[in-house]
Biopython code that builds the backbone (N, CA, C, O; Angstrom):
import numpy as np
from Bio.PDB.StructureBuilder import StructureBuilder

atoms = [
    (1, "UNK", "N", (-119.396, 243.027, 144.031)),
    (1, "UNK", "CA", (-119.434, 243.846, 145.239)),
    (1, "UNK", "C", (-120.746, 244.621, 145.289)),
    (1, "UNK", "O", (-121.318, 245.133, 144.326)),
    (2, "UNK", "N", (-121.164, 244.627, 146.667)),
    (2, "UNK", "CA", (-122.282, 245.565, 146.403)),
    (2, "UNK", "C", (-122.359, 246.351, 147.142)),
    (2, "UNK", "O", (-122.385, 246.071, 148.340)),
    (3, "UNK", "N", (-122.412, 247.396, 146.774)),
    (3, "UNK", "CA", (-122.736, 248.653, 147.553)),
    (3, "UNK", "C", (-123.917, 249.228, 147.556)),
    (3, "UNK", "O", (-124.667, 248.971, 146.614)),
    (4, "UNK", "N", (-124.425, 250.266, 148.759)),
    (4, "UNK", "CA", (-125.623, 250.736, 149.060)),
    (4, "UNK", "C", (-126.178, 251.382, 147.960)),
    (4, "UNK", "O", (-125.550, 252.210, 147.300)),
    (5, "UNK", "N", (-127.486, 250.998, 147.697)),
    (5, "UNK", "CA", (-127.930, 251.340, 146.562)),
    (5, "UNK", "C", (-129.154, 253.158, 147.490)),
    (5, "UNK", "O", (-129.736, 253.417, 148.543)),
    (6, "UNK", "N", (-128.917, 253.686, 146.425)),
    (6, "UNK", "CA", (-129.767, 254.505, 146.802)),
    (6, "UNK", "C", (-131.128, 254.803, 146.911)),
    (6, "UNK", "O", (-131.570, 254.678, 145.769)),
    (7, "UNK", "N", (-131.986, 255.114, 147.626)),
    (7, "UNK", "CA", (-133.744, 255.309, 147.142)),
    (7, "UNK", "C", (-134.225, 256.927, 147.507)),
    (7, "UNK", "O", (-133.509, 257.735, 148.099)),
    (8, "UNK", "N", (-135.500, 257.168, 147.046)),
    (8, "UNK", "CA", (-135.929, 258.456, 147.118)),
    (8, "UNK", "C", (-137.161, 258.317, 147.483)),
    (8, "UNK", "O", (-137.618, 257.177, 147.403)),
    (9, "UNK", "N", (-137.989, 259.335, 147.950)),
    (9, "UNK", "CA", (-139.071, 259.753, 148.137)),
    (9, "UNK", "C", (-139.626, 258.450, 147.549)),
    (9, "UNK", "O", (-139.874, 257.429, 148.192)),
    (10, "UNK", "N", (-139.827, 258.684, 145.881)),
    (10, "UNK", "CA", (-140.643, 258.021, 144.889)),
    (10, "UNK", "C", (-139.879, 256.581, 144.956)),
    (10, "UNK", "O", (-139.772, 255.991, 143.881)),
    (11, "UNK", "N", (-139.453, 256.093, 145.874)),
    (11, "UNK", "CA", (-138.572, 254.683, 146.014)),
    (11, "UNK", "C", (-138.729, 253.801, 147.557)),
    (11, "UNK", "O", (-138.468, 252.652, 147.914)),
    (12, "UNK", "N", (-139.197, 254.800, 148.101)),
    (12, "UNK", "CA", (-138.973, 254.309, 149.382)),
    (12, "UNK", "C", (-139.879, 253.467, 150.073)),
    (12, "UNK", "O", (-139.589, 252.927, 151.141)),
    (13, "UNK", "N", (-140.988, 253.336, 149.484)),
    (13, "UNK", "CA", (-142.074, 252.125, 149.658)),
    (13, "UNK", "C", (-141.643, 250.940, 149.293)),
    (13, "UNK", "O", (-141.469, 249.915, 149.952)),
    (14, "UNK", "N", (-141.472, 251.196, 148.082)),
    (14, "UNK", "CA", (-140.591, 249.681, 147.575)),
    (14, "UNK", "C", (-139.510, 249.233, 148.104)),
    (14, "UNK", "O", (-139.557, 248.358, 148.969)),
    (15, "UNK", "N", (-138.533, 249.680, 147.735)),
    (15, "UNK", "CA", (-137.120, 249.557, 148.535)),
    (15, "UNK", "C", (-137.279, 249.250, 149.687)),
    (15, "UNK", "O", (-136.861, 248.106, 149.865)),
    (16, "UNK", "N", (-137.865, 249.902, 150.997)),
    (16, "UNK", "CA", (-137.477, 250.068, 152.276)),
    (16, "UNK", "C", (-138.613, 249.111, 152.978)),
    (16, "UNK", "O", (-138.435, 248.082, 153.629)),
    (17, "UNK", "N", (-139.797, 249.758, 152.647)),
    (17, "UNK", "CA", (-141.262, 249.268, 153.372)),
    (17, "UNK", "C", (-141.520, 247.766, 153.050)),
    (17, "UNK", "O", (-141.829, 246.850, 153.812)),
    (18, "UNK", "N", (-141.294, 247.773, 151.642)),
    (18, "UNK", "CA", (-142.269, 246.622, 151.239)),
    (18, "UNK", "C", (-140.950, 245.190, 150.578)),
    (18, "UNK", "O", (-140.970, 244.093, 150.021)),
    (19, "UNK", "N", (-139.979, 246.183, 151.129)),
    (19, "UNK", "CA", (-138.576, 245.013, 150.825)),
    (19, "UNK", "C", (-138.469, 243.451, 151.703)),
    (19, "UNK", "O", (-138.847, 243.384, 152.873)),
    (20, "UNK", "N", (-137.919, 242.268, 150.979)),
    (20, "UNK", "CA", (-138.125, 240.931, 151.397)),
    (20, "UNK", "C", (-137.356, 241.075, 152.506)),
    (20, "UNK", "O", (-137.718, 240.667, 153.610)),
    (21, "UNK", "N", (-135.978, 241.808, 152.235)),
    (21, "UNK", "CA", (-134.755, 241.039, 153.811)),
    (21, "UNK", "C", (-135.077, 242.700, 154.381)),
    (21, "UNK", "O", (-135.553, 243.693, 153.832)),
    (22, "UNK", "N", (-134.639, 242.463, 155.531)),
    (22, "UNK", "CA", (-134.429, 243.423, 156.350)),
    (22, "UNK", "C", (-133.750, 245.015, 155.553)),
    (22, "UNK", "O", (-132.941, 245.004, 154.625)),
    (23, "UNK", "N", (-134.171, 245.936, 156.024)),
    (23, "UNK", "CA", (-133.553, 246.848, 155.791)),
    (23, "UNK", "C", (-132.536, 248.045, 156.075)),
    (23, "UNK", "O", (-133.340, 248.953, 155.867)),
    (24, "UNK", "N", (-131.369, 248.694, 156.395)),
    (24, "UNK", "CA", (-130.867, 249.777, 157.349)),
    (24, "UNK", "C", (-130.660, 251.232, 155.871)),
    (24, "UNK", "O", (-129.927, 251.290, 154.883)),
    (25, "UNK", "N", (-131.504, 251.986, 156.325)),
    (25, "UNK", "CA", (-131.457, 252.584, 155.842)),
    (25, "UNK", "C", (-130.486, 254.485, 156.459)),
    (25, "UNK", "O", (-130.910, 255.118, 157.427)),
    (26, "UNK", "N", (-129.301, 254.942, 155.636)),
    (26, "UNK", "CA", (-128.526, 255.804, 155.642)),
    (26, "UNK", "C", (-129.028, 257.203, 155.401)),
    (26, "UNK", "O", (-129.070, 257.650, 154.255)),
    (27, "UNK", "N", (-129.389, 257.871, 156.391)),
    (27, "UNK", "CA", (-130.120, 259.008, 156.004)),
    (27, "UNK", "C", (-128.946, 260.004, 156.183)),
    (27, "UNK", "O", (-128.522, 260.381, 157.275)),
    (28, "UNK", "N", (-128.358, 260.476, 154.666)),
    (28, "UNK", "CA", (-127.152, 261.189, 155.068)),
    (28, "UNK", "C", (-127.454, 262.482, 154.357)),
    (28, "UNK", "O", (-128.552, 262.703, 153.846)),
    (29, "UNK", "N", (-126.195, 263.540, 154.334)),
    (29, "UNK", "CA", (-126.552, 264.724, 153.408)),
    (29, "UNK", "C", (-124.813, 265.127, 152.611)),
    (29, "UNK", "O", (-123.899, 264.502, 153.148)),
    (30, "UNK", "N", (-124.573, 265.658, 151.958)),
    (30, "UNK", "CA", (-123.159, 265.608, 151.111)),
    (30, "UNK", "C", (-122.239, 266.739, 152.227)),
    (30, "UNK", "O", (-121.111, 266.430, 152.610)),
    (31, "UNK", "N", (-122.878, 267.983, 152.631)),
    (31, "UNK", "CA", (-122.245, 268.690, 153.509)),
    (31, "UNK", "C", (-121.938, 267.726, 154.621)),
    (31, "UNK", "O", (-120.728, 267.589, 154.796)),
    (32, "UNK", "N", (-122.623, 267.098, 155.332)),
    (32, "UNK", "CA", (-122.278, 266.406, 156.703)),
    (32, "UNK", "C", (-121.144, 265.552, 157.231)),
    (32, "UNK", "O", (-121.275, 264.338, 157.394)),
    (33, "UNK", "N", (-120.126, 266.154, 157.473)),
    (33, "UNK", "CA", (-118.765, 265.351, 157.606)),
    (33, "UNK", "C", (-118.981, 264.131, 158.661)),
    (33, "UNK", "O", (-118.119, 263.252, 158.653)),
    (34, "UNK", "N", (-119.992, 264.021, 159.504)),
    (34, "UNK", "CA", (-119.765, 262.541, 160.125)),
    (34, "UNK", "C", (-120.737, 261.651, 159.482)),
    (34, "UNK", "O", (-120.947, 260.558, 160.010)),
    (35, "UNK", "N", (-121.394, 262.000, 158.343)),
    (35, "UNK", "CA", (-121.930, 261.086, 157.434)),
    (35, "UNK", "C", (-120.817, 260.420, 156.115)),
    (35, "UNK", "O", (-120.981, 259.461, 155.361)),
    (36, "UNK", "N", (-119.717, 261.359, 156.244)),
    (36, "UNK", "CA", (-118.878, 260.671, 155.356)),
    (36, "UNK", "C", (-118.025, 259.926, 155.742)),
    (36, "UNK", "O", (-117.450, 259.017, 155.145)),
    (37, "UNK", "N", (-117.879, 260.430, 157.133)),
    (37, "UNK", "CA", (-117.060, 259.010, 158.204)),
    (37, "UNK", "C", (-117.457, 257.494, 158.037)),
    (37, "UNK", "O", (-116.709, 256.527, 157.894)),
    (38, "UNK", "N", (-119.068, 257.551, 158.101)),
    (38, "UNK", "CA", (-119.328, 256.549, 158.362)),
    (38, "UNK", "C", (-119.704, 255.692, 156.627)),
    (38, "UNK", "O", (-119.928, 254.538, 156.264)),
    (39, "UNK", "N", (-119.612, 256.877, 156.038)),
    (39, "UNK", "CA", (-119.750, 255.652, 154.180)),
    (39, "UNK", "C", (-118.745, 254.553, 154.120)),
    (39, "UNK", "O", (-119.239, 253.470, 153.804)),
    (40, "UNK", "N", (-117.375, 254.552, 154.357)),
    (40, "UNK", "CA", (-117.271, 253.559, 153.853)),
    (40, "UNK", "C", (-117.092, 252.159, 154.960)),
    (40, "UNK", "O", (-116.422, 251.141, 154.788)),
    (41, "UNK", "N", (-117.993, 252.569, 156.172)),
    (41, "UNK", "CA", (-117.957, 251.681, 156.555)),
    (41, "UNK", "C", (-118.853, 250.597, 156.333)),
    (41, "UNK", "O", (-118.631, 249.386, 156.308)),
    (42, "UNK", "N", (-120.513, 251.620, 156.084)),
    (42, "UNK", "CA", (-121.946, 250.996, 155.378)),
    (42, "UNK", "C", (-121.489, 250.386, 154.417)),
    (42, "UNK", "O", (-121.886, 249.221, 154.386)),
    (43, "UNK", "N", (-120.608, 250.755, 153.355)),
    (43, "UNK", "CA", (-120.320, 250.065, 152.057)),
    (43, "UNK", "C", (-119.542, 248.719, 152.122)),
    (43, "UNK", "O", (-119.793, 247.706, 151.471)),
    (44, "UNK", "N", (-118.638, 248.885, 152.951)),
    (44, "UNK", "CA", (-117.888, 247.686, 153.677)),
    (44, "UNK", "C", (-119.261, 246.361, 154.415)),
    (44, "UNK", "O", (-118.928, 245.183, 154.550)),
    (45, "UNK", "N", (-120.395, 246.740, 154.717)),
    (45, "UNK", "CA", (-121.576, 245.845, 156.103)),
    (45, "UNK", "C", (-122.477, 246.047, 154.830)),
    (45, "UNK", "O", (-123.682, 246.073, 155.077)),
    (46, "UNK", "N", (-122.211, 246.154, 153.872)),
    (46, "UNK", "CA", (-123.069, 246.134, 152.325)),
    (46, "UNK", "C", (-122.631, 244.811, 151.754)),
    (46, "UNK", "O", (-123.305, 243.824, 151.456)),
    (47, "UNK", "N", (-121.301, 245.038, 151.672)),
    (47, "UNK", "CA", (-120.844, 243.371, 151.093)),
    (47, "UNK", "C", (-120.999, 242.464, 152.088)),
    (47, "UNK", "O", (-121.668, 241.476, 151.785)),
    (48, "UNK", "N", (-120.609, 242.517, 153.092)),
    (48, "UNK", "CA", (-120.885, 241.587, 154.685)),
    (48, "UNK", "C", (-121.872, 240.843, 154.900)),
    (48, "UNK", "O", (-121.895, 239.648, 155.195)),
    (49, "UNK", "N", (-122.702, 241.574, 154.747)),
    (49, "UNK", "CA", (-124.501, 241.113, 154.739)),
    (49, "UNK", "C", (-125.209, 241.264, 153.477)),
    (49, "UNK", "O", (-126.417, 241.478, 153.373)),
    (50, "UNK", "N", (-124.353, 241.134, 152.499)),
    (50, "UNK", "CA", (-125.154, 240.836, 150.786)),
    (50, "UNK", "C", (-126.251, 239.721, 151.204)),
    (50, "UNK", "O", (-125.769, 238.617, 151.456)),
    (51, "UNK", "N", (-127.317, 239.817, 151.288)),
    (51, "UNK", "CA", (-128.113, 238.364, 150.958)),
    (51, "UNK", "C", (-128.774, 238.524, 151.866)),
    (51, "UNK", "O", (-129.857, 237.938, 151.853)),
    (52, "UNK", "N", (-128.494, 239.218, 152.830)),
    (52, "UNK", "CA", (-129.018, 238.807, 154.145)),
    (52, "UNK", "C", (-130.201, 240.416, 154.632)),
    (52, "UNK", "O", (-131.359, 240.474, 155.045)),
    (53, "UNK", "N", (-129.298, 241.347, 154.352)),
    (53, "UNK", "CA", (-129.664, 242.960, 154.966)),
    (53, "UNK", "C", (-129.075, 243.532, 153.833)),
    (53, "UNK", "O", (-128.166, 243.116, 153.115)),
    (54, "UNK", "N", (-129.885, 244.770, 153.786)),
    (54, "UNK", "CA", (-130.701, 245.584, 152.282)),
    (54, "UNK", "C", (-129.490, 247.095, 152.841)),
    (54, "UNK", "O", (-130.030, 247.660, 153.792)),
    (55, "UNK", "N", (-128.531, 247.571, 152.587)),
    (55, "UNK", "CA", (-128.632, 248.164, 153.241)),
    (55, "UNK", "C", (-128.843, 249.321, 151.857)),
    (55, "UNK", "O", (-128.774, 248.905, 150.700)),
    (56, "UNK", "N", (-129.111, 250.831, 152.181)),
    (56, "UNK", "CA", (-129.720, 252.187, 151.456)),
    (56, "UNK", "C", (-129.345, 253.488, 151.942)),
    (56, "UNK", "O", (-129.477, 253.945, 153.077)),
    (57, "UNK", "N", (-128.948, 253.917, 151.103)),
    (57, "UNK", "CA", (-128.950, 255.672, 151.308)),
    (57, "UNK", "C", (-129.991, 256.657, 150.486)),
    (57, "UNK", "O", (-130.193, 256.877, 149.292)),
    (58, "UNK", "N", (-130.573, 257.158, 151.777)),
    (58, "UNK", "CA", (-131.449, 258.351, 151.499)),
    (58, "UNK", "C", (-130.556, 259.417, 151.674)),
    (58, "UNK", "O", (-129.751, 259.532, 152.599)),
    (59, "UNK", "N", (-130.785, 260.404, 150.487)),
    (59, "UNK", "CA", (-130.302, 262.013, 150.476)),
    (59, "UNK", "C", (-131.037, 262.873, 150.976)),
    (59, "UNK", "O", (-131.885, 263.387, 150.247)),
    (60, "UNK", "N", (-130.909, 263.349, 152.592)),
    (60, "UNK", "CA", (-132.261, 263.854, 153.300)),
    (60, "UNK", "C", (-132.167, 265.159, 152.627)),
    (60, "UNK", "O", (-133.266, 265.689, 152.796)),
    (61, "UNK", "N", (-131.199, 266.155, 151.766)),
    (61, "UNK", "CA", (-131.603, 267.559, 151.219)),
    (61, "UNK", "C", (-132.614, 267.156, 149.977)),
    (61, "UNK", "O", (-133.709, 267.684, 149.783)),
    (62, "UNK", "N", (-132.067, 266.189, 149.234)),
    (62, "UNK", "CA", (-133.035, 265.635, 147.635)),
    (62, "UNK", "C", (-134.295, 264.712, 148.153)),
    (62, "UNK", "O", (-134.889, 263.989, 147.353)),
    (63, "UNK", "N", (-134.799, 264.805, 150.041)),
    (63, "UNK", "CA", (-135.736, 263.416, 149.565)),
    (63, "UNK", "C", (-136.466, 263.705, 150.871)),
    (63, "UNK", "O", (-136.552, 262.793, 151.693)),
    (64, "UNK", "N", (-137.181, 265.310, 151.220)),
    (64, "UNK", "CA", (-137.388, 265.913, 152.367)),
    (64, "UNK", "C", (-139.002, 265.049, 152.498)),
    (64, "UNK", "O", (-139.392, 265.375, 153.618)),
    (65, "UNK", "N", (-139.694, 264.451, 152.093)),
    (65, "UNK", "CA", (-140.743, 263.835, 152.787)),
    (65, "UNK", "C", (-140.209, 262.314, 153.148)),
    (65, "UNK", "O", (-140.713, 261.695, 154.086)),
    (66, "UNK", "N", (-139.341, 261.855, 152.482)),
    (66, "UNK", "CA", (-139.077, 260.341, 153.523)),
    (66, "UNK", "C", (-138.338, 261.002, 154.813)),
    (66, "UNK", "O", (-138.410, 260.474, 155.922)),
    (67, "UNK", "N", (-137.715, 262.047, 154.599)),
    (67, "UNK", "CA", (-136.842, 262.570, 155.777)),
    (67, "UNK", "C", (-137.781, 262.574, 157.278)),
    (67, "UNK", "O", (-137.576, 262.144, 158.414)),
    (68, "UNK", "N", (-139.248, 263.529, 156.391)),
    (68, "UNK", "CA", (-140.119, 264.139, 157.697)),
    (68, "UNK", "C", (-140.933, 262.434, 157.643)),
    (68, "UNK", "O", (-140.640, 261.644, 158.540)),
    (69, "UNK", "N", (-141.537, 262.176, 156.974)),
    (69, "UNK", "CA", (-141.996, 260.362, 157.378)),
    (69, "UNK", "C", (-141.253, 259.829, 158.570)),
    (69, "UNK", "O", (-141.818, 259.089, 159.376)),
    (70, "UNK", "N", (-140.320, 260.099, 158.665)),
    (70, "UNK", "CA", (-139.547, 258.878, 159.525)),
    (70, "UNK", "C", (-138.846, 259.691, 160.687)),
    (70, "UNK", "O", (-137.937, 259.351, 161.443)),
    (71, "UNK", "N", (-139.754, 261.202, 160.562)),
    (71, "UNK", "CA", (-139.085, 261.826, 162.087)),
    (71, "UNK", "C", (-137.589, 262.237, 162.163)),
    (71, "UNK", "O", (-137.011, 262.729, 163.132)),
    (72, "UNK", "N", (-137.092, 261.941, 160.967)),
    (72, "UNK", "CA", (-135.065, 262.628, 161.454)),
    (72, "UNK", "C", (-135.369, 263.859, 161.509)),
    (72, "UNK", "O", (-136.155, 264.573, 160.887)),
    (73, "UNK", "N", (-134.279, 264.096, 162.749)),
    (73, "UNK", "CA", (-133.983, 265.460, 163.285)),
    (73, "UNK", "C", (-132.852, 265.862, 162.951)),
    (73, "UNK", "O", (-132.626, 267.045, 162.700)),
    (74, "UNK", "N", (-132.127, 265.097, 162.909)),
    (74, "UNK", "CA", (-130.348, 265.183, 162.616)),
    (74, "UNK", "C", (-129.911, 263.799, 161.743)),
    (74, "UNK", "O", (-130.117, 262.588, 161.653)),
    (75, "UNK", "N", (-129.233, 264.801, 161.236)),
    (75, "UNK", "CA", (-127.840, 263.262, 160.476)),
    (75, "UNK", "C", (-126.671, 263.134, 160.946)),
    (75, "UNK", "O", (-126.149, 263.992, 161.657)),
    (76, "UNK", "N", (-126.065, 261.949, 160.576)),
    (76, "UNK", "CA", (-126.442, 260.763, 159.889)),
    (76, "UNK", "C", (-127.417, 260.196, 160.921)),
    (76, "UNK", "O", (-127.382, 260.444, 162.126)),
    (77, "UNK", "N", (-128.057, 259.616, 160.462)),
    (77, "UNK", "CA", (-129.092, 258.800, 160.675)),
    (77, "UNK", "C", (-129.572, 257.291, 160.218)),
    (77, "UNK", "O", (-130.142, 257.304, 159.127)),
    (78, "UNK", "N", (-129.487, 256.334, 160.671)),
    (78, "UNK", "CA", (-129.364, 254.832, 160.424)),
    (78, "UNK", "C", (-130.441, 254.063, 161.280)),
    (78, "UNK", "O", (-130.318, 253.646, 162.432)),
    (79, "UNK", "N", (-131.384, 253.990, 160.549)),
    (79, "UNK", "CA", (-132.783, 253.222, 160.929)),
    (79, "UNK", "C", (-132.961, 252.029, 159.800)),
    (79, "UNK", "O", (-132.925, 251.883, 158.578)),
    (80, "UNK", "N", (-133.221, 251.112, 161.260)),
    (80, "UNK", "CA", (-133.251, 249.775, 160.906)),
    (80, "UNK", "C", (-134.622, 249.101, 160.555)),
    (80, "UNK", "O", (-135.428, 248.955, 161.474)),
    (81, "UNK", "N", (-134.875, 248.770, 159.560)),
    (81, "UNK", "CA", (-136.436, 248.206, 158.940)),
    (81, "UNK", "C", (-136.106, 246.690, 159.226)),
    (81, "UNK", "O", (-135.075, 246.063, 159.470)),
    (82, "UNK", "N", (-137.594, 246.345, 159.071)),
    (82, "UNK", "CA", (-137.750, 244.371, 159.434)),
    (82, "UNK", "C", (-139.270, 244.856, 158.970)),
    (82, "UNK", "O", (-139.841, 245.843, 159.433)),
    (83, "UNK", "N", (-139.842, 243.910, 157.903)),
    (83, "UNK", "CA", (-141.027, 243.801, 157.496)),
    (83, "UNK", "C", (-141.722, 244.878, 157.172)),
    (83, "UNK", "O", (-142.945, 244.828, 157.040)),
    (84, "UNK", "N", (-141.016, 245.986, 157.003)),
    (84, "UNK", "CA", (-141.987, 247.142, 156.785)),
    (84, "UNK", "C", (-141.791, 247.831, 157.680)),
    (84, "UNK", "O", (-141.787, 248.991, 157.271)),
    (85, "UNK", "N", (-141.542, 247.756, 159.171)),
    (85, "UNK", "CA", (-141.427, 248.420, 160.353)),
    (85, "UNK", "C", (-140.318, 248.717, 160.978)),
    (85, "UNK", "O", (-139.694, 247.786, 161.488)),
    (86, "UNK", "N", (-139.759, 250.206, 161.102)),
    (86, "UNK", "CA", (-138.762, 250.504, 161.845)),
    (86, "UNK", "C", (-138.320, 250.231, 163.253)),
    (86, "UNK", "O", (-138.801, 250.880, 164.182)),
    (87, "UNK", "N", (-137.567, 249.446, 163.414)),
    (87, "UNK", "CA", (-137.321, 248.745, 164.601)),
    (87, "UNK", "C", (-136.246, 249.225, 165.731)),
    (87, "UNK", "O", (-136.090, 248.934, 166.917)),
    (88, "UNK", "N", (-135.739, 249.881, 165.044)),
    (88, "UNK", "CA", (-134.590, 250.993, 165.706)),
    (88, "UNK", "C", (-133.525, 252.151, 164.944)),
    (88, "UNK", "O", (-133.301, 252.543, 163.798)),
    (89, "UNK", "N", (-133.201, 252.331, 165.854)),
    (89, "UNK", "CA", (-132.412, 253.898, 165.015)),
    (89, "UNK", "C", (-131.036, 254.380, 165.741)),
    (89, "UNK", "O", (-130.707, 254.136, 166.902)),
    (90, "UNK", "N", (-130.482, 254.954, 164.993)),
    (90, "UNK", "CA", (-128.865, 255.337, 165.738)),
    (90, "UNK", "C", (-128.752, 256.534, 164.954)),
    (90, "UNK", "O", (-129.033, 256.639, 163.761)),
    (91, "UNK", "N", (-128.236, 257.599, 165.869)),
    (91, "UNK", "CA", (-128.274, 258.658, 165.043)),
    (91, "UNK", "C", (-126.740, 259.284, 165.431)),
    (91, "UNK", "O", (-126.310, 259.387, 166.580)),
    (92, "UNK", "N", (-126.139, 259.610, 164.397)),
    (92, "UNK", "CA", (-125.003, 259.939, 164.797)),
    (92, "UNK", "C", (-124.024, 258.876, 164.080)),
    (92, "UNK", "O", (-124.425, 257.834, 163.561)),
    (93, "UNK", "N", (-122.230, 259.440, 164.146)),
    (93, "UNK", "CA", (-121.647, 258.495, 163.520)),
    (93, "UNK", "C", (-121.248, 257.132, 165.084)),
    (93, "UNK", "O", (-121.261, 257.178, 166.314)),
    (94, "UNK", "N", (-120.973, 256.186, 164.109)),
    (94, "UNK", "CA", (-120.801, 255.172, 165.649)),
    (94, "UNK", "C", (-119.977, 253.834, 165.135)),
    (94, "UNK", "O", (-119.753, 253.561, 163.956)),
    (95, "UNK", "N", (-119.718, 253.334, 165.883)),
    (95, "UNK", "CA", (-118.208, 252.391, 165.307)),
    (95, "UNK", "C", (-118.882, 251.151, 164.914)),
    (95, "UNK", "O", (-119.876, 250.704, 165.486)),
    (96, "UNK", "N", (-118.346, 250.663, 164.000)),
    (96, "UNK", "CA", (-118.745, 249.288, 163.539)),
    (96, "UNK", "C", (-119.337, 248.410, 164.300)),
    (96, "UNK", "O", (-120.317, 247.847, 163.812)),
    (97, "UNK", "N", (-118.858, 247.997, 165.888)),
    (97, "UNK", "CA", (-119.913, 247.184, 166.574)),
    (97, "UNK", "C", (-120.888, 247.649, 166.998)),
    (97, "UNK", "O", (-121.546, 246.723, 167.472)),
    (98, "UNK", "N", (-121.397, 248.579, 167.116)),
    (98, "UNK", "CA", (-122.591, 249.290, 167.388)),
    (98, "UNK", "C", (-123.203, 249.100, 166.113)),
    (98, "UNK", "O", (-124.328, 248.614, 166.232)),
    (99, "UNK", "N", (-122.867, 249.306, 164.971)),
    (99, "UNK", "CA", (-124.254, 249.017, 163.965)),
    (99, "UNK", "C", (-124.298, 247.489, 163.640)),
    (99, "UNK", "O", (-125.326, 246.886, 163.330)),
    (100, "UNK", "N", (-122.772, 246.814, 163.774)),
    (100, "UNK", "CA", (-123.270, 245.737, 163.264)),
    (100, "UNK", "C", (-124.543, 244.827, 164.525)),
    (100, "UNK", "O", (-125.429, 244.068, 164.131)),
    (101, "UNK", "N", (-124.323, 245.131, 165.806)),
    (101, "UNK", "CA", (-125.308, 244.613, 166.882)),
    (101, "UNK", "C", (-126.563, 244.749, 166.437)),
    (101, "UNK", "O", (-127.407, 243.856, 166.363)),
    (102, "UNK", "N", (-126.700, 246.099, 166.084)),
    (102, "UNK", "CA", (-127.762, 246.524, 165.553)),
    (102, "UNK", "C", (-128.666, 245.367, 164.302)),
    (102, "UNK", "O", (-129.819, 244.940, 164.349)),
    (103, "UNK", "N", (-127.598, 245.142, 163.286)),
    (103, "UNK", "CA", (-127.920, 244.754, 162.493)),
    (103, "UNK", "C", (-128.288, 243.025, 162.223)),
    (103, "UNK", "O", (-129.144, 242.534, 161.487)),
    (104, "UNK", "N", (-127.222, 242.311, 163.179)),
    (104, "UNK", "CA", (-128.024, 241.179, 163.940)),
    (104, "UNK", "C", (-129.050, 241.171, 164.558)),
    (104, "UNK", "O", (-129.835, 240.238, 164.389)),
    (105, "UNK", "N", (-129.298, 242.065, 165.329)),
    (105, "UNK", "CA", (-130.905, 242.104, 166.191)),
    (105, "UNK", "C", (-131.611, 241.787, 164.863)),
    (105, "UNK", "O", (-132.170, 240.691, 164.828)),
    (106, "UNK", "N", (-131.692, 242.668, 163.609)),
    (106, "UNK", "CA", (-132.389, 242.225, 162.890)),
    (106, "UNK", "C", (-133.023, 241.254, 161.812)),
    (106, "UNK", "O", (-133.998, 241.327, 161.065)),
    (107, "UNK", "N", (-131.870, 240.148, 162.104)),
    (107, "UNK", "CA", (-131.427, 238.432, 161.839)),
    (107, "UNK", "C", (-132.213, 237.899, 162.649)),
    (107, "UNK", "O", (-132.684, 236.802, 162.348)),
    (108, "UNK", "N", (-132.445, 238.304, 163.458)),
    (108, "UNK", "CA", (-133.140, 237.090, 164.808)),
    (108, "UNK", "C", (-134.474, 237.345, 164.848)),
    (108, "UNK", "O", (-135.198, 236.720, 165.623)),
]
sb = StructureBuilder()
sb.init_structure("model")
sb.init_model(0)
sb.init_chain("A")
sb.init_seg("    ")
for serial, (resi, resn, name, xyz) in enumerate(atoms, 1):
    if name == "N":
        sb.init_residue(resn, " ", resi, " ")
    sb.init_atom(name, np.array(xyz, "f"), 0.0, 1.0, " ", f" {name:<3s}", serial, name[0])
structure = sb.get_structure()
């Protein structure tokens, strides 16, 4: 089984930027109750798309320059990488077909 692996500041080039498959990266925080709504659904579209899409959680209180890099204003936050480049974003909690759409766009 695989679940979202985590990255940091000192991780996030590798992991996110310079990663082979696509990426959706979880910009959550431990206080934020609609970031915990939505864990076990990421963890669930973790095994789904093993092989295919990378998915990651950033800790935006432990990891405040990927936070300001990438412009979040609010959490949760779920930005979608392809080659290095952020291709879209959803901010807020949101139901399974909304990210998984998301996450096909980034198959094609």
């Amino acid at each position: 089984m695989r679940s979202p692996a985590s990255v940091t500041d000192a991780t996030f080039q590798t992991e996110v930027l310079d990663a082979d498959l696509p990426v959706v990266v979880d910009i959550w925080a431990t206080w934020c109750g609609p970031c915990k709504q939505i864990a076990p659904l990421l963890e669930q579209l973790a095994v789904e798309y093993d092989g295919r899409i990378k998915i990651v959680k950033l800790d935006a209180d432990q990891n405040p320059a990927a936070v300001v890099a990438a412009g979040v204003t609010s959490i949760p936050t779920l930005s979608f990488y392809k080659n290095g480049v952020r291709n879209d974003i959803l901010i807020g909690a949101h139901p399974k077909t909304v990210i998984t759409e998301k996450m096909e766009a980034l198959l094609a």
